[in-house]
C-alpha positions in Angstrom: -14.7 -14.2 -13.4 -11.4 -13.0 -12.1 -10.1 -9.0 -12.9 -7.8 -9.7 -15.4 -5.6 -6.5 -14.4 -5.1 -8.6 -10.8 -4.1 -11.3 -12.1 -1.5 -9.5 -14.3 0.4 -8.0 -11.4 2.2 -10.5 -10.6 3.6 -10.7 -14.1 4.3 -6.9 -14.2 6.4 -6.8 -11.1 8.3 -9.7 -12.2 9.0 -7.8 -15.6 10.3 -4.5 -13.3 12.4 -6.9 -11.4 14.0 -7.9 -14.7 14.7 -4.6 -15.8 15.8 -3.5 -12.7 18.6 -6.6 -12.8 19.7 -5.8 -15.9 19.7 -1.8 -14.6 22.3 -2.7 -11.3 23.6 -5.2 -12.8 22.6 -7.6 -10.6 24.3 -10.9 -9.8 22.1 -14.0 -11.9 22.2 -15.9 -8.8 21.1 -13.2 -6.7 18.2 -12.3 -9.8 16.7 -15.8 -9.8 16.8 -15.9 -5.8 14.7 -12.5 -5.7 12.3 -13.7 -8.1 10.9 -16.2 -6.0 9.4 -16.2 -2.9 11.1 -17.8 0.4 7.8 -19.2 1.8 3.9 -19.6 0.7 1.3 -20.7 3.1 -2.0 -21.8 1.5 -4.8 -22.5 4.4 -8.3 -23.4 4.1 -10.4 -21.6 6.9 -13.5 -23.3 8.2 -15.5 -21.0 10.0 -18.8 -21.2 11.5 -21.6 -18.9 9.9 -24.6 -17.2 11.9 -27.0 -19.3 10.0 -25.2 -22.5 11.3 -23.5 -23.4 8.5 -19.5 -24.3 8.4 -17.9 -21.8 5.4 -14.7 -23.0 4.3 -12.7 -19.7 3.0 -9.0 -19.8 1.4 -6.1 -17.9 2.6 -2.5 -17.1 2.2 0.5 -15.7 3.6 3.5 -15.4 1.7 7.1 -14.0 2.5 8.9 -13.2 0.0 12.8 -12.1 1.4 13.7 -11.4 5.1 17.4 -10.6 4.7 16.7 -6.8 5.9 14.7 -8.0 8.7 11.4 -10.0 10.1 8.5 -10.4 7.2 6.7 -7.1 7.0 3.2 -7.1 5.2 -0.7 -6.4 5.0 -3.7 -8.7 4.9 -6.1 -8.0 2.8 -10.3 -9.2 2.5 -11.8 -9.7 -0.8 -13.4 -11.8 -3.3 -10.7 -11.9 -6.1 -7.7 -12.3 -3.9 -5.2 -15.0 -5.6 -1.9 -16.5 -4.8 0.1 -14.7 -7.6 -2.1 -11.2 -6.8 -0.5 -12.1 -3.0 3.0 -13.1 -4.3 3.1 -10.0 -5.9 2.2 -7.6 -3.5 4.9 -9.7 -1.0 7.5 -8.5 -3.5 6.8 -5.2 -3.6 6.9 -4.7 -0.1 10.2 -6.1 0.5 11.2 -3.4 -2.2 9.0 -0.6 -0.4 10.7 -1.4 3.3 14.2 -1.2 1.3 13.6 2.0 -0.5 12.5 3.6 3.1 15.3 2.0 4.7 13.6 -0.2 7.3 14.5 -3.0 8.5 11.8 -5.3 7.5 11.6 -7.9 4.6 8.2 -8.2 2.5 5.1 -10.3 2.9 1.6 -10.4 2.1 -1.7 -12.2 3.5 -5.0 -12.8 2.1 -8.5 -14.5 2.2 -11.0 -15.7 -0.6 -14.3 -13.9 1.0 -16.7 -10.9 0.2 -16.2 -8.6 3.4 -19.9 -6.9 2.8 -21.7 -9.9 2.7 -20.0 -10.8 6.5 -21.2 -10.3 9.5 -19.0 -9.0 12.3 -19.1 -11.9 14.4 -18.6 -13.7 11.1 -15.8 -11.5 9.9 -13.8 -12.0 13.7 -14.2 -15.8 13.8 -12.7 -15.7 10.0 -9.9 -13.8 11.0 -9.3 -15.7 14.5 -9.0 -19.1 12.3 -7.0 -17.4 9.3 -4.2 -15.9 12.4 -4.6 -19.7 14.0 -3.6 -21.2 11.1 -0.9 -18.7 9.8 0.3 -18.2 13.7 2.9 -21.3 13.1 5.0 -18.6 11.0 4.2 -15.3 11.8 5.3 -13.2 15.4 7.3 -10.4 16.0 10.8 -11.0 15.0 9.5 -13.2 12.0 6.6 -11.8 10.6 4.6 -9.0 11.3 1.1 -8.9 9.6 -1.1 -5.4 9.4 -3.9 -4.2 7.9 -4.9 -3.7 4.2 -7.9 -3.8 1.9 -11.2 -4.5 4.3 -9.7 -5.1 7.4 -8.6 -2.4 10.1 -7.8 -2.1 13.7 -10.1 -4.2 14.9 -9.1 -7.1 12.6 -5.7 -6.0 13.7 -7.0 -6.5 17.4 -8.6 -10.0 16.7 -5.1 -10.9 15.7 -3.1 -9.6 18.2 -5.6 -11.1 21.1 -5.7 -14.8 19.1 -1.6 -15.0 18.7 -1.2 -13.9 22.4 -4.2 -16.6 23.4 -2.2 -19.5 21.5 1.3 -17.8 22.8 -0.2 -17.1 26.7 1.0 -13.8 27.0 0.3 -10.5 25.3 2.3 -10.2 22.0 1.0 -6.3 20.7 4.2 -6.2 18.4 3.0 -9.5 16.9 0.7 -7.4 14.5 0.7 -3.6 13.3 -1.9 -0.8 12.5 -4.0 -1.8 16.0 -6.2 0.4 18.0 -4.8 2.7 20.5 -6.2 0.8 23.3 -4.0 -2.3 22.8 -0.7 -0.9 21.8 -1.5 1.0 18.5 0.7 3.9 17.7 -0.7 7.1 17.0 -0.7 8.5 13.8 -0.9 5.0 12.2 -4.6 5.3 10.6 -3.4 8.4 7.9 0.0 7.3 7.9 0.1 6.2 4.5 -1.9 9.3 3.3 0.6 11.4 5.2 4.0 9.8 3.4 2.1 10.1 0.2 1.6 14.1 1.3 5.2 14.3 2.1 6.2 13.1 -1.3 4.0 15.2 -3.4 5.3 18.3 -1.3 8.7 17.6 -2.8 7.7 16.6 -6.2 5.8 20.0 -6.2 9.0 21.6 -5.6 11.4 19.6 -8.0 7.9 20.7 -10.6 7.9 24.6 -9.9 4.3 24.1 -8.1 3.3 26.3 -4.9 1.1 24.7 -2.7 -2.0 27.1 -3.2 -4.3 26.5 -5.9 -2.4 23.3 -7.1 -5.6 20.9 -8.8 -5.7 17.4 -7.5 -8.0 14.4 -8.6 -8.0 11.6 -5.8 -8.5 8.1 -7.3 -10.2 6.4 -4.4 -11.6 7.9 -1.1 -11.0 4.9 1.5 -8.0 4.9 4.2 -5.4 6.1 1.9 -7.0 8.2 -0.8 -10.0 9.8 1.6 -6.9 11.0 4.3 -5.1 12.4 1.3 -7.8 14.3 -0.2 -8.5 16.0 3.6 -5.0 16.1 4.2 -4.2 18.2 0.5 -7.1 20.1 1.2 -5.8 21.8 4.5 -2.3 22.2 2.2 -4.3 24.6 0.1 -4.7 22.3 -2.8 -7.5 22.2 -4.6 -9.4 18.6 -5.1 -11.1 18.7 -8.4 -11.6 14.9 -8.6 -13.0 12.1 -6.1 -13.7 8.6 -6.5 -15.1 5.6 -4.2 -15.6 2.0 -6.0 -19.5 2.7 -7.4 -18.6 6.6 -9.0 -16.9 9.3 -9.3 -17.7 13.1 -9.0 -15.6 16.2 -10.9 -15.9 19.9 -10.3 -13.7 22.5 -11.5 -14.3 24.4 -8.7 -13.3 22.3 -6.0 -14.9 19.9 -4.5 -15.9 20.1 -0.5 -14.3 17.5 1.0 -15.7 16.7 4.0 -19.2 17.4 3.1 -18.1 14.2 0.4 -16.6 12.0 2.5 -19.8 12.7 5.2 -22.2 11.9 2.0 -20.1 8.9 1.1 -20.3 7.5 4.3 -23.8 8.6 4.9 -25.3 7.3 1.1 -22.5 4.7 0.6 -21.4 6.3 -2.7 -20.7 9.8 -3.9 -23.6 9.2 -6.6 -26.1 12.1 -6.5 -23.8 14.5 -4.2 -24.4 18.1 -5.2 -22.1 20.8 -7.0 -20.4 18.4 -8.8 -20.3 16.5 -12.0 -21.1 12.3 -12.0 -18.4 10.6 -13.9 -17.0 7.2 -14.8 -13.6 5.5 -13.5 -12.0 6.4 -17.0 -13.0 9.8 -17.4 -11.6 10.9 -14.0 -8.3 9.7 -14.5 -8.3 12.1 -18.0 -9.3 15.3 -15.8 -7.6 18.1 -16.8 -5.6 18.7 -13.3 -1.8 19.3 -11.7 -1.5 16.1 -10.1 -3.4 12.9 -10.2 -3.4 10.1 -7.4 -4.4 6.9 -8.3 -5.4 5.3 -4.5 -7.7 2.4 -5.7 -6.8 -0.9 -6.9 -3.9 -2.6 -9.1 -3.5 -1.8 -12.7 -5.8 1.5 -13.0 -3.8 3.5 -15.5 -3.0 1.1 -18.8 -2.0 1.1 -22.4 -5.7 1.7 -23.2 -5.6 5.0 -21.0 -2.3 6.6 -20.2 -2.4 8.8 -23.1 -5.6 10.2 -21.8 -3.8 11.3 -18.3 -3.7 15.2 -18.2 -1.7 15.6 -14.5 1.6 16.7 -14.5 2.5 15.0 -11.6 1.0 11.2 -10.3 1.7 9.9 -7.1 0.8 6.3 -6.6 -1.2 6.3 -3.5 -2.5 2.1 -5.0 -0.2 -0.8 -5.1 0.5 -1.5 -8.3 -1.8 1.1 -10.4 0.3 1.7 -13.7 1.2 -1.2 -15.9 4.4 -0.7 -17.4 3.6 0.0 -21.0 1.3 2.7 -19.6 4.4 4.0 -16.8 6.5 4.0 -20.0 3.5 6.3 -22.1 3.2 8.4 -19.1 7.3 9.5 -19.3 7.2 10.1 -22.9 4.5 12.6 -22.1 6.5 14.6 -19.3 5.0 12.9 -16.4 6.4 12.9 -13.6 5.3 9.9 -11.6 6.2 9.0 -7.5 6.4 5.4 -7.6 3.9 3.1 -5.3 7.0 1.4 -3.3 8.4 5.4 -2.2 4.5 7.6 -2.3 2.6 4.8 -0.1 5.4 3.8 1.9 4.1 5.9 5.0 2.2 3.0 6.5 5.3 0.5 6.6 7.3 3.2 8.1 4.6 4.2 11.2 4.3 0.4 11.5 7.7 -0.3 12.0 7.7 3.1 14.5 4.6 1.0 16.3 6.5 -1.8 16.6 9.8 -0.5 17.9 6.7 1.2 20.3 5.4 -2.3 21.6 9.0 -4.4 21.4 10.1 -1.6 23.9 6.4 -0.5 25.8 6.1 2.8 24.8 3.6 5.0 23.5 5.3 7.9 21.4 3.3 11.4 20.9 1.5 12.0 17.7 3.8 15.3 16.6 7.0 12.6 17.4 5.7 10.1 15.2 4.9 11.9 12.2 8.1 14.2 12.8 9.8 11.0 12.4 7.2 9.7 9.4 8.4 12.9 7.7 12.1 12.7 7.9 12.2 9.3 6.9 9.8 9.9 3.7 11.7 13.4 2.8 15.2 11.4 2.9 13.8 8.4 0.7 12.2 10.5 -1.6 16.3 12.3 -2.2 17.7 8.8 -2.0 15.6 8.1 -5.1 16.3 11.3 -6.8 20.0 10.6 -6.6 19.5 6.9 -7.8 17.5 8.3 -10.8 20.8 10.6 -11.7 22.8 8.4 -10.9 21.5 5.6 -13.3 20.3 8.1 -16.0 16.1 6.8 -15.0 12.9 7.8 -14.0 11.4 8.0 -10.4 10.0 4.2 -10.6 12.8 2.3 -11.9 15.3 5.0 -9.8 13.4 3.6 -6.6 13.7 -0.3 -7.7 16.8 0.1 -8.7 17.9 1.6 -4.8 15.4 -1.2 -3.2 16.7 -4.0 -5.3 20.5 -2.5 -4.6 20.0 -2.7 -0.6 18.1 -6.2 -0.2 20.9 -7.7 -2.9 23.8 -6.5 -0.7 22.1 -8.2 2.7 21.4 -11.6 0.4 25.4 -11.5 -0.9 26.6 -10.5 2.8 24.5 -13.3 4.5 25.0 -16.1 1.9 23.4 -19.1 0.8 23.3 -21.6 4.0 22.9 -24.8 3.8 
């Protein structure tokens, strides 16, 4: 049976999008253009399986605008994956690109499949067919795929290498988020942790907070929310709360956490990991902490649970992980909350620095790219803070309204043609 908060994101970013209209006044004919995607792509993947068998799996790509720039988006492995969870994610990063200022519309891709139960020859002959079959509109000045939940930069690299076959000639800047080896940029694999670092460090000083001391509870420990609880750590903050999809574990004290992330990866789960306190999904999000960051899945913090948040501060490291009756619970109570399209913007922005990289055959140092990582999240994060005074609104619908603003004004310069 399907996560009913999945399926309800679509709906929720729709509903933002209507406020947001209302908000800049947008033109109706540039509202009902927005809420709809340009192009969806529905493919069925057969793929042979190592006990002989042919597995047919489902995927999609869809692109939602491109008047900023080619199709910019992530593809993602898991059982639960649906068109409208796809649609919905497309839409949101055309708004993230805009609200960093890149010059890259929004997409999203997906396949039907349960990553654990693959094999890895399995998992690369799934992902050869699924780029064969989405190759006919994807490439580097039209759409530029990279990684998401369950695949990585070896995924990336199956890509790359199957584009480039059916192209004959190497195409690195076809995909993002690859391995060093073939074209990746460095800095890319805690990129998104990074921006979301960069972020907090400003919130913290719009709050009052120093760095030292400051209490954090980490919703999710995998690319995003594992580099963020390391990267905090080394800030001086301390992590009080950690999560992977099985448990959580809580200490007042501070947890260690390398010696977690080694026992995650080690045990599979932070179950039964010493010094600290075993705790459900629901009761870490109510720890009593400075800042919370909810890196997981869609729709973590509801109506059912918001008033239980104790954090002063959230910053969104998940797509999608407040719904908007809980967003508008949370700023009743004080909260101040970095939305998902600004706090995990960092990976868009080191994509689009690895594909300026490729398109031009350069490999950039590591201190240069996240120099330039850093500028670019500090300056959206200000843009955002002005469009929030400016319209008399919070941090989320502040950052919609400035996304929504930017991809409006390149749909009304470019026109409707035919």
């Amino acid at each position: 049976m399907m996560n009913e908060n999945r399926s309800n994101l679509l709906d929720s970013v729709l509903r933002q999008l209507d406020v947001t209209a209302k908000m800049v006044k947008l033109s109706p004919d540039i509202h009902e253009i927005l809420r709809h995607p340009k192009r969806v792509l529905q493919v069925a993947c057969p793929v042979k399986m190592d006990n002989g068998e042919i597995g047919v799996f489902t995927g999609f790509r869809v692109q939602h605008h491109d008047a900023r720039g080619p199709f910019k988006g992530g593809i993602r492995y898991h059982p639960e994956v649906n068109l409208d969870e796809i649609t919905a994610l497309a839409m949101l990063m055309t708004w993230k690109c805009a609200v960093v200022d890149i010059p890259y519309g929004g997409a999203k891709g997906g396949v039907v499949c349960d990553p654990s139960k693959l094999s890895m020859g399995e998992k690369e002959r799934l992902t050869r067919r699924y780029t064969s079959m989405i190759s006919p509109i994807i490439g580097p000045y039209q759409d530029v795929p990279a990684p998401d939940m369950a695949t990585d930069p070896q995924t990336m690299a199956w890509i790359m290498d199957t584009y480039s076959q059916i192209r004959g000639h190497s195409i690195p800047e076809v995909v993002t988020g690859k391995p060093l080896d073939v074209g990746g940029s460095e800095g890319r694999v805690e990129a998104t942790a990074r921006g979301l670092v960069f972020c907090l460090q400003e919130a913290m000083k719009l709050r009052g907070y120093k760095r030292d001391g400051v209490t954090v509870v980490v919703q999710g420990s995998g690319n995003v929310g594992g580099n963020a609880a390391a990267l905090l750590r080394e800030m001086g903050c301390r992590i009080v709360g950690l999560s992977d999809s099985k448990s959580g574990i809580r200490s007042p004290k501070g947890i260690d956490v390398y010696k977690a992330l080694k026992y995650k990866a080690e045990y599979r789960s932070f179950k039964g990991f010493p010094g600290a306190e075993e705790v459900s999904n629901e009761e870490l999000l109510a720890t009593d902490c400075d800042v919370l960051i909810p890196a997981a899945l869609e729709n973590q913090i509801t109506v059912a649970n918001a008033s239980e948040v104790k954090a002063k501060i959230v910053v969104e490291g998940a797509n999608g992980p407040t719904t908007p009756e809980a967003d508008m619970i949370m700023r009743n109570n004080g909260i101040f909350v970095v939305p998902d399209i600004l706090a995990n913007a960092g990976g868009v922005v080191v994509s689009y620095l690895e594909w300026v990289q490729n398109l031009h055959r350069e490999h950039w140092k590591a201190e240069d790219v996240n120099e330039r990582l850093r500028e670019k999240m500090v300056k959206s994060f200000y843009d955002v803070v002005d469009a929030s005074k400016k319209y008399g609104v919070d941090m989320r619908n502040a950052a919609h309204a400035l996304a929504v603003g930017r991809v409006a004004s390149a749909l009304s310069l470019l026109g409707v043609w035919p």
